[in-house]
C-alpha atoms as a printed R data frame, in Angstrom:
    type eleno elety resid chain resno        x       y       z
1   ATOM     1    CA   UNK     A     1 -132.771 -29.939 -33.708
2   ATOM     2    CA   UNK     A     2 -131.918 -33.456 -32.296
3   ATOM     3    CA   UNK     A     3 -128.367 -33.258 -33.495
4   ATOM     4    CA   UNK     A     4 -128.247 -30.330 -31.894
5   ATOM     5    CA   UNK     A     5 -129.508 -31.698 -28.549
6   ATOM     6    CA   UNK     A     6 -127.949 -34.932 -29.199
7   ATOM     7    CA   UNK     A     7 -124.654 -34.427 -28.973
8   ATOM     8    CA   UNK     A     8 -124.199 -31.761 -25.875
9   ATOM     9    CA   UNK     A     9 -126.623 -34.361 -24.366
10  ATOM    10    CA   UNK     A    10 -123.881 -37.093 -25.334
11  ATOM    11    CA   UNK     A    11 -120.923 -35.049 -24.141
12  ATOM    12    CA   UNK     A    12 -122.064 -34.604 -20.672
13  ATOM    13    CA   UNK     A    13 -123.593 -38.111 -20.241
14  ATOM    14    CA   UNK     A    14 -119.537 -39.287 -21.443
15  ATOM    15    CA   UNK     A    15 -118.108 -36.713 -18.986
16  ATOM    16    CA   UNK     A    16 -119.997 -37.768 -16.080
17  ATOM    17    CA   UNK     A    17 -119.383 -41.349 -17.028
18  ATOM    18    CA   UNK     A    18 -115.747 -41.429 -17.811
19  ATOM    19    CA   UNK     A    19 -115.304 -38.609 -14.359
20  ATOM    20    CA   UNK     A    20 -117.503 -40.971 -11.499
21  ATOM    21    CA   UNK     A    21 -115.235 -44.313 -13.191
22  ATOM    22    CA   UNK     A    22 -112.204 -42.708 -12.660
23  ATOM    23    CA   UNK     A    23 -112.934 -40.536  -9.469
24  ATOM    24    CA   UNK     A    24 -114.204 -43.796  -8.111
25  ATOM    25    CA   UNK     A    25 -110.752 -46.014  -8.925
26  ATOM    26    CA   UNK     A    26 -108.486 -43.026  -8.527
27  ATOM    27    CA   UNK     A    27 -110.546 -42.964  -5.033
28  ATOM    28    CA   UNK     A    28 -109.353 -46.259  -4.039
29  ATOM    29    CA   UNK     A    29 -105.807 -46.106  -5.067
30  ATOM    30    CA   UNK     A    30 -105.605 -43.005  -2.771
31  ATOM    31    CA   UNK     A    31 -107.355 -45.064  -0.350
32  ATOM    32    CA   UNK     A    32 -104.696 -47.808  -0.018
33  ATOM    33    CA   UNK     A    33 -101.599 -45.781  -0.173
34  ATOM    34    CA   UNK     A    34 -100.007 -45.917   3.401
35  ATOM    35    CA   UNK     A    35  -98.976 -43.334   5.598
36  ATOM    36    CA   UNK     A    36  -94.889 -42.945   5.523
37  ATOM    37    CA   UNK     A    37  -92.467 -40.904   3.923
38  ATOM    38    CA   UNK     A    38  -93.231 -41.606   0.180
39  ATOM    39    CA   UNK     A    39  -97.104 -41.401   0.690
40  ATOM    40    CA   UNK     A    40  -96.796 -37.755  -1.128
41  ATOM    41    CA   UNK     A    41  -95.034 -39.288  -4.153
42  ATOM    42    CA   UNK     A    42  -97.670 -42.067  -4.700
43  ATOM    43    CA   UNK     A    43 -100.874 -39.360  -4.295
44  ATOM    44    CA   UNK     A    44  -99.240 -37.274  -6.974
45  ATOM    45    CA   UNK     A    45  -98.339 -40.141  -9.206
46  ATOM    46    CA   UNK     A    46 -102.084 -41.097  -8.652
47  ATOM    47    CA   UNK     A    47 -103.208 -37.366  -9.472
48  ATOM    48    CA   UNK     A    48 -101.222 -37.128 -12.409
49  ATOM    49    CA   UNK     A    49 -102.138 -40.909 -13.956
50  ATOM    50    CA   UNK     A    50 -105.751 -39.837 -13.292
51  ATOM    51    CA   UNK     A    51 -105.539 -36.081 -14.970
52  ATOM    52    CA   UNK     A    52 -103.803 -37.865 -17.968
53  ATOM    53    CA   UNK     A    53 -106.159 -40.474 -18.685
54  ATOM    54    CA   UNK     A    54 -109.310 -38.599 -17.789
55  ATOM    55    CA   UNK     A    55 -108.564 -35.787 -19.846
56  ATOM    56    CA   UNK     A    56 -106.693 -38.111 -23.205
57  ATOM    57    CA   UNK     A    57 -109.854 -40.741 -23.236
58  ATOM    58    CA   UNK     A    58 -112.009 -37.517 -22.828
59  ATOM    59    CA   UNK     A    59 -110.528 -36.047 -26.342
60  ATOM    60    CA   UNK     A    60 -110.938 -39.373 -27.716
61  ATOM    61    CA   UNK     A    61 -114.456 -39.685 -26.841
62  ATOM    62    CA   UNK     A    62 -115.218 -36.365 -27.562
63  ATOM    63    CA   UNK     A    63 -116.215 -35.759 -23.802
64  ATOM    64    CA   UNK     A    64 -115.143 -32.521 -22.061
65  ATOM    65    CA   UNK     A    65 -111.554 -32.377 -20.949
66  ATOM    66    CA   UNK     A    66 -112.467 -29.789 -18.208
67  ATOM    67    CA   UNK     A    67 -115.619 -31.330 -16.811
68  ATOM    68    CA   UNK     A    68 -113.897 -35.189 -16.819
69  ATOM    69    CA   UNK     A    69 -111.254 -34.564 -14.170
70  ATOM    70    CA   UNK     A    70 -113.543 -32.128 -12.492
71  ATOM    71    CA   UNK     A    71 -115.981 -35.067 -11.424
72  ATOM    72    CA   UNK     A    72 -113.081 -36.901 -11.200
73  ATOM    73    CA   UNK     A    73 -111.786 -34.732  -8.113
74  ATOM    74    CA   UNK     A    74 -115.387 -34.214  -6.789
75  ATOM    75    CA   UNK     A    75 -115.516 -38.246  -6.377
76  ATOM    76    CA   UNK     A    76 -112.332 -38.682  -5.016
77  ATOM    77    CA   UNK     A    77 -112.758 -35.891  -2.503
78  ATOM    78    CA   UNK     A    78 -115.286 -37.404  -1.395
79  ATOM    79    CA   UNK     A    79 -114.499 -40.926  -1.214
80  ATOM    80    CA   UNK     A    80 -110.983 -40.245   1.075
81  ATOM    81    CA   UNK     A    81 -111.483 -39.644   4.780
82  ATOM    82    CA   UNK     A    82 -110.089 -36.234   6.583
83  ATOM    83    CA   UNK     A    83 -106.550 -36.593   6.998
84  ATOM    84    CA   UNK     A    84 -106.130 -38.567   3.539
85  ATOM    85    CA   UNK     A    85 -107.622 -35.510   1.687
86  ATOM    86    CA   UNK     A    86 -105.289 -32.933   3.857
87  ATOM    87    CA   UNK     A    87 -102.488 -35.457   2.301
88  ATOM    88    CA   UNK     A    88 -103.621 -34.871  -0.810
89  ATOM    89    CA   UNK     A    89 -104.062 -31.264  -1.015
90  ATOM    90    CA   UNK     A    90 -100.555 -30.317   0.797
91  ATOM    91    CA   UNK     A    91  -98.951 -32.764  -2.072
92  ATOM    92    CA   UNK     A    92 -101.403 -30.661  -5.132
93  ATOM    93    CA   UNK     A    93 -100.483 -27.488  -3.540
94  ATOM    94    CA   UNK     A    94  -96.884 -27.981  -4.251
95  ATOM    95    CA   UNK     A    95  -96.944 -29.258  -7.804
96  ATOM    96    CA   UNK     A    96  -99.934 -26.464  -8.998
97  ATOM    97    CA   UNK     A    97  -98.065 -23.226  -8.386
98  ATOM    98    CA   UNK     A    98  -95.649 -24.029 -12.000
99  ATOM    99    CA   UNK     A    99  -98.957 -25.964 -14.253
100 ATOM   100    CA   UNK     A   100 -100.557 -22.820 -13.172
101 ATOM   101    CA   UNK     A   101  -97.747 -20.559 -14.217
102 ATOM   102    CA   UNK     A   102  -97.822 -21.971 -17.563
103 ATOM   103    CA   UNK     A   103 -101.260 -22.243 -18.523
104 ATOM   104    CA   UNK     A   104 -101.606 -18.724 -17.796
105 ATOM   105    CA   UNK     A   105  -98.748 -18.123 -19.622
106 ATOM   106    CA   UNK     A   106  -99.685 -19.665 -23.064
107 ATOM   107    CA   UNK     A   107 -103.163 -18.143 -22.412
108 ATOM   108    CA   UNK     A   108 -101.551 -14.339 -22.476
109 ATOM   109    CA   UNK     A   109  -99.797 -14.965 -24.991
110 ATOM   110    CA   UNK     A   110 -102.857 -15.794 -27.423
111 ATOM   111    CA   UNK     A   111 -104.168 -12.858 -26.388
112 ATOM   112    CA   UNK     A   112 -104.193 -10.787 -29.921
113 ATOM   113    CA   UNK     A   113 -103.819  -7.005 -28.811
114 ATOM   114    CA   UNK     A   114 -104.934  -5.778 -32.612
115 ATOM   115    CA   UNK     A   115 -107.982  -7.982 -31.978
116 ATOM   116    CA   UNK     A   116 -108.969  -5.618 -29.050
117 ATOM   117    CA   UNK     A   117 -109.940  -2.364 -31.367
118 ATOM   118    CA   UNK     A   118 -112.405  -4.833 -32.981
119 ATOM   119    CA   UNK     A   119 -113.767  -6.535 -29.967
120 ATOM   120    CA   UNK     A   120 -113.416  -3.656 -27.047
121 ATOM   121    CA   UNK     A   121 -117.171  -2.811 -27.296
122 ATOM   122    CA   UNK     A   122 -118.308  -6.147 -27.250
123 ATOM   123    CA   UNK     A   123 -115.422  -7.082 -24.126
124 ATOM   124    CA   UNK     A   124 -117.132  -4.262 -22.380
125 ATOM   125    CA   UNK     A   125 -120.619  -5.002 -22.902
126 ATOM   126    CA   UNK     A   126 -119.286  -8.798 -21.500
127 ATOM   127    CA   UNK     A   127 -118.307  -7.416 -18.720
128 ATOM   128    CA   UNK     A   128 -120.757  -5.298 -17.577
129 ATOM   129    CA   UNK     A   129 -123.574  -8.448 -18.443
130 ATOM   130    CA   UNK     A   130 -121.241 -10.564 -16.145
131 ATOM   131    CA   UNK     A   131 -121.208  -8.368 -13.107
132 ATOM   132    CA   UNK     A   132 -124.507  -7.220 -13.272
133 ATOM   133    CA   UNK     A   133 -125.367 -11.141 -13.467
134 ATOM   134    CA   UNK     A   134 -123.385 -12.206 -10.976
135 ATOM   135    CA   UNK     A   135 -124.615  -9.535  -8.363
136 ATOM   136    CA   UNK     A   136 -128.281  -9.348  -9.326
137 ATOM   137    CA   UNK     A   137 -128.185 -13.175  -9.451
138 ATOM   138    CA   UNK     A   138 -126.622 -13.242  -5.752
139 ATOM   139    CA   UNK     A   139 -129.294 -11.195  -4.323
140 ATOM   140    CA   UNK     A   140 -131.961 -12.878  -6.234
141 ATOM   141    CA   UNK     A   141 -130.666 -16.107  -4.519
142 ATOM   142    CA   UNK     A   142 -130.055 -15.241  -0.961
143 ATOM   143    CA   UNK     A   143 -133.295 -12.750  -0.698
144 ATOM   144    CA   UNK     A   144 -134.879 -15.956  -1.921
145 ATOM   145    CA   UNK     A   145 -133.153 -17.949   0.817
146 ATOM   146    CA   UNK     A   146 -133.826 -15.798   3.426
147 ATOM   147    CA   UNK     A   147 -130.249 -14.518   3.980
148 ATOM   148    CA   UNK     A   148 -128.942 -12.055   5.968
149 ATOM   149    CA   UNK     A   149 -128.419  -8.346   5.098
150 ATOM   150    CA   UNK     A   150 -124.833  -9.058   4.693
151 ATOM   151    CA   UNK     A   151 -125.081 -11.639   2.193
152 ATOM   152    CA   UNK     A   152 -127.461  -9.948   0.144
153 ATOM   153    CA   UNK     A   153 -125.454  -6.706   0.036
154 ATOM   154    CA   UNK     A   154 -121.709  -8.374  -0.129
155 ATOM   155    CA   UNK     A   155 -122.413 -12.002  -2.067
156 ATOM   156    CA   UNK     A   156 -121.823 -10.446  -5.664
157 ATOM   157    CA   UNK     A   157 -118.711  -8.683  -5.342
158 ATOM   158    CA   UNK     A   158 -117.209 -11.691  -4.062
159 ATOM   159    CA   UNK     A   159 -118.450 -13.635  -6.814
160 ATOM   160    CA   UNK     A   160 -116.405 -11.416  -9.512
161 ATOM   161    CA   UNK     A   161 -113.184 -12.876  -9.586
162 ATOM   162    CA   UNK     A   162 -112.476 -14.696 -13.042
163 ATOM   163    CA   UNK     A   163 -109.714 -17.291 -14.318
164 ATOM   164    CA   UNK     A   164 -108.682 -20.946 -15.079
165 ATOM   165    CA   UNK     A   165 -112.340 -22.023 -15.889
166 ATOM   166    CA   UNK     A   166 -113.192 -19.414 -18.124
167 ATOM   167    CA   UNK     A   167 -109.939 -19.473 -20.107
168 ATOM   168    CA   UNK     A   168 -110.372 -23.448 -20.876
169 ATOM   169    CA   UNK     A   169 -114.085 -23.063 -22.025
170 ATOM   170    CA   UNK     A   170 -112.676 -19.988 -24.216
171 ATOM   171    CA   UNK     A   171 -109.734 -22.273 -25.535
172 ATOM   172    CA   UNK     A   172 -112.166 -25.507 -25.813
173 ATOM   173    CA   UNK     A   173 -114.459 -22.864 -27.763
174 ATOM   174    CA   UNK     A   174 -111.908 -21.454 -29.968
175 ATOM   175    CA   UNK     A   175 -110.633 -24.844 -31.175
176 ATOM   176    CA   UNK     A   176 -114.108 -26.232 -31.772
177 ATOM   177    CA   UNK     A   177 -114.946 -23.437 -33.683
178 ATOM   178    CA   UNK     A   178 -111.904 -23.335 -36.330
179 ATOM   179    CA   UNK     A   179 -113.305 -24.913 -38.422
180 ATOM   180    CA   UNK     A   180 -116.727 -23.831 -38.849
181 ATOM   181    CA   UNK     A   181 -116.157 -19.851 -38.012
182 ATOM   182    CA   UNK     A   182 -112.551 -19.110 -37.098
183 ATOM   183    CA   UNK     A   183 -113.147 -15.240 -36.954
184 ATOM   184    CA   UNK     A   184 -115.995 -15.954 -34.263
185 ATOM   185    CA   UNK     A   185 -113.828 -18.164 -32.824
186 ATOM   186    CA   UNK     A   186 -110.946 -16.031 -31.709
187 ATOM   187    CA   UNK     A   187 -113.454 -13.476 -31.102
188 ATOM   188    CA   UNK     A   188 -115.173 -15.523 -28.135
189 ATOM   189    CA   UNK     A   189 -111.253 -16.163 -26.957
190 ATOM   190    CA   UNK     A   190 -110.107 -12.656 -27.309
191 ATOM   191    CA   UNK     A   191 -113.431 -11.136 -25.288
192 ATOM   192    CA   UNK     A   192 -112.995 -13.611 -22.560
193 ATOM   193    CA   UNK     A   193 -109.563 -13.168 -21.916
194 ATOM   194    CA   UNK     A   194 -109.938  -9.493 -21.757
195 ATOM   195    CA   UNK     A   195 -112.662 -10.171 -19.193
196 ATOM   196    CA   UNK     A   196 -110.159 -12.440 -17.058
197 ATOM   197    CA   UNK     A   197 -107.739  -9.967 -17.290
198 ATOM   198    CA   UNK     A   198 -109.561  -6.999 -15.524
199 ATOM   199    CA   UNK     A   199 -111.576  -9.460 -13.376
200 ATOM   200    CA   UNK     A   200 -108.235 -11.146 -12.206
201 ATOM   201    CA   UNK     A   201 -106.881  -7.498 -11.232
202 ATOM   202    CA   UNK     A   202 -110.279  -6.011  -9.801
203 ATOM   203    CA   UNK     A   203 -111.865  -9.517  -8.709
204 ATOM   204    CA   UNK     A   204 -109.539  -9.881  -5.467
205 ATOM   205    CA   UNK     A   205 -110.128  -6.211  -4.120
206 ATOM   206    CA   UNK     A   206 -113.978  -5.895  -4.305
207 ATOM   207    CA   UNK     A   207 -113.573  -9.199  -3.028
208 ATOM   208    CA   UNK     A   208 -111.368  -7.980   0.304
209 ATOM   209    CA   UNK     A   209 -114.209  -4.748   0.240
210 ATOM   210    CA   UNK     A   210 -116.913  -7.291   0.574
211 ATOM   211    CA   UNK     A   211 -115.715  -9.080   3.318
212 ATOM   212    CA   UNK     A   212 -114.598  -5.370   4.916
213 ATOM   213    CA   UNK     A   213 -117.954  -4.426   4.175
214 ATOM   214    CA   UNK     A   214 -119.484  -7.854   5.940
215 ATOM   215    CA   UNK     A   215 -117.576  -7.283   8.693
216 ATOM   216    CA   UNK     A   216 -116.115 -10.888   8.483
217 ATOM   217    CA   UNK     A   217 -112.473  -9.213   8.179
218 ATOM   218    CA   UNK     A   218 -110.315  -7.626  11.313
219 ATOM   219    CA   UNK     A   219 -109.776  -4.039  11.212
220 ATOM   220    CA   UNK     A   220 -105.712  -4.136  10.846
C-alpha cells in the first residue's frame, strides 16, 4: 500500500516541481523579449526549449510528460501581461496546426481495427459511463452553484468533446503497462481511442446544439 501511494504521490509532487521551475524561467525569458520584428521567433524558440526540457527531464525523473509542460504553460500564462500573451498565442497558433496533424496521425494509426471485435462492448460501455458522467456531473455542479436553467440543461453536451489529453494518458498508459500486462495495455489504448474517435465526430455538434439550445448562438 505505500508503494502504491508513494510513487503517484512522487510523480505529481516532481511534475508540479519541475512545471512551476520552468513556467517560472520560461516566464521571464518571455518577459524580456522585445517588441520588433523577430519577437515571434524568440517566443517560439522559448516555447519549444521549454516543451523539450520539461517534457525530456520529466521522462528522466519519471514525472509526467503531459502534466510538466501543462503547469509549465499555466505559469507562464500567467506571469506575461496582456499583449505579451496575445504575442504568444498568435506565434503557437501558427506552429500547432502540423504537431497536431501528426500526433493525431501516429495515434490512428495504432489504432488496431481487429482489436475492436474484442473490445466493442467494453468501448461502448466507456462511452456511455463518460457521457452520462460528464452530464450528470454538470448538473450536479451548477444545480449546486445555483446556475441558471441554461447551464444546467446545456453544460454537459458541451462538455463531450474528446482528444489530445485523452490520447496521451492512453499512450502514457499503454507504455507503462508493457511490461507488466501488455494485453490490458493495448486494451485501455484501443477503448480510448475508439471513444475519441466518435466523441471527436459527435463532440462538436451537440456542442453547436447546446449553445443553439442556450440561446447564446445567432439564428443564421
Amino acid at each position: 500500500m505505500g508503494t502504491m501511494l508513494r510513487e503517484p504521490l512522487l510523480e505529481l509532487l516532481y511534475s508540479i516541481g519541475l512545471g512551476l521551475a520552468f513556467g517560472f524561467f520560461s516566464g521571464l525569458a518571455i518577459k524580456t523579449i522585445s517588441k520588433n520584428a523577430e519577437a515571434q521567433v524568440k517566443a517560439l524558440d522559448v516555447i519549444i526549449i521549454t516543451v523539450f526540457l520539461s517534457v525530456g527531464l520529466a521522462l528522466m525523473v519519471e514525472a509526467s510528460p503531459i502534466l510538466t509542460p501543462m503547469l509549465a504553460g499555466a505559469v507562464v500564462t500567467n506571469m506575461i501581461n496582456k499583449d505579451t500573451y496575445v504575442l504568444e498565442e498568435e506565434t503557437i497558433r501558427f506552429f500547432i496546426p502540423p504537431i497536431m496533424i501528426l500526433f493525431f496521425t501516429i495515434s490512428g494509426a495504432e489504432l488496431s481495427l481487429s482489436v475492436l471485435s474484442s473490445v466493442g462492448l467494453i468501448a461502448i460501455v466507456y462511452i456511455l459511463g463518460r457521457t452520462l458522467g460528464k452530464m450528470g456531473g454538470a448538473f450536479m455542479g451548477a444545480s449546486i452553484s445555483q446556475a441558471s436553467k441554461n447551464v444546467r440543461s446545456n453544460l454537459g453536451f458541451a462538455l463531450l468533446p474528446q482528444s489530445g489529453v485523452a490520447i496521451g494518458l492512453a499512450i502514457a498508459a499503454n507504455s507503462a503497462l508493457q511490461e507488466v500486462n501488455k494485453e490490458m495495455g493495448e486494451l485501455v489504448h484501443n477503448v480510448t481511442l475508439v471513444s475519441v474517435l466518435f466523441f471527436a465526430l459527435l463532440g462538436p455538434v451537440l456542442v453547436k446544439i447546446a449553445f443553439q439550445r442556450a440561446g447564446e448562438l445567432p439564428k443564421e
